[in-house]
C-alpha positions, 0 to 999 in steps of 0.5 A: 491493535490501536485503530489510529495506528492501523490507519496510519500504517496502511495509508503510509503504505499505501503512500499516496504521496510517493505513489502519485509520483509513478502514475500514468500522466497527461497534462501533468494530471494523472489519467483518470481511467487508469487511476479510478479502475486500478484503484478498484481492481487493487482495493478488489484484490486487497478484500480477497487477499484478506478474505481468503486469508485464514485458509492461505494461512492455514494451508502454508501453515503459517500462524497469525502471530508469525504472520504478524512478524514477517509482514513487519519484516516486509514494511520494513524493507519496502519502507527503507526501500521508498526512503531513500528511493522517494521517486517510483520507477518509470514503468511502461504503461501498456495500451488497452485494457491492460493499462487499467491493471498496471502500473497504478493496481500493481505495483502502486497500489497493491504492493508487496508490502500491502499483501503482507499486511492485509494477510496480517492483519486479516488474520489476527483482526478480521477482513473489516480491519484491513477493508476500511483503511485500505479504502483510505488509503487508496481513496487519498491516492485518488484525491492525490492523483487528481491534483496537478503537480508542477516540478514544485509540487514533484519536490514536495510529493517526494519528501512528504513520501518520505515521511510516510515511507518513515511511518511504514518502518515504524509500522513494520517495526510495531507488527514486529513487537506485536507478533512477538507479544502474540507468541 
């Protein structure tokens, strides 16, 4: 599979832009601590997800090329879904230890969507080919999180997110025709 279009799928599902717009806030910046541990608490749950991949495969009996089809079949509805509802919902961020897990590793950053895919693509190309854009991903929504957004700045987030939530139907649509071609 073309590499750039891999990247560009897993950033776009990642959606630092629409993601940023859901982060715990202070100041209109995101927290850090929240921020910077839940993106290695998702990126840590991504590897293993896509490390383990073979055998969950296996002991579902799902092969890889149908694998390939349903996590289109997911990309696709998560991104119809970020489409036309560009804005996260607020979730309640818990005190403590907790806050470092939700909302931003889960449901921000590790999605169903992302599990789909990291299983996918796992699956039928190696743990290397989920690990690298996944980091990219997540390392943009940290670049993202960082930057201060006004009321004009939530304007663009929420129409640039659009755009990528675009890119993960074409996404969905490619793992699609890609499963198909593998049977």
């Amino acid at each position: 599979m073309n590499a750039l279009l891999l990247a560009v799928t897993f950033v776009a599902v990642v959606n630092p832009l629409r993601t940023r717009l859901g982060l715990p806030e202070d100041d209109g910046r995101a927290r850090p601590a929240p921020l910077l541990a839940g993106a290695l608490i998702a990126f840590g749950a991504i590897a293993l997800l896509a490390w383990v991949s073979g055998p969950l495969l296996d002991a579902l009996e799902i092969t890889p090329e149908y694998s390939l089809t349903a996590a289109g079949v997911v990309a696709i509805a998560g991104g119809l879904f970020a489409l036309f509802f560009p804005t996260p919902y607020d979730e309640p961020v818990p005190e403590g230890p907790a806050s470092l897990v939700w909302p931003v590793a889960f449901p921000r950053l590790f999605s169903p969507e992302m599990a789909m895919l990291a299983l996918a693509i796992a699956s039928t190309q190696g743990v290397a080919d989920v690990a690298w854009p996944t980091a990219l991903g997540i390392g943009l929504a940290v670049i993202v999180g960082f930057a201060p957004v006004g009321a004009t700045g939530r304007g663009v987030l929420r129409w640039s997110g659009r755009l990528l939530a675009a890119a993960v139907v074409f996404g969905g649509i490619w793992l699609i025709i890609e499963g198909i071609r593998a049977v």
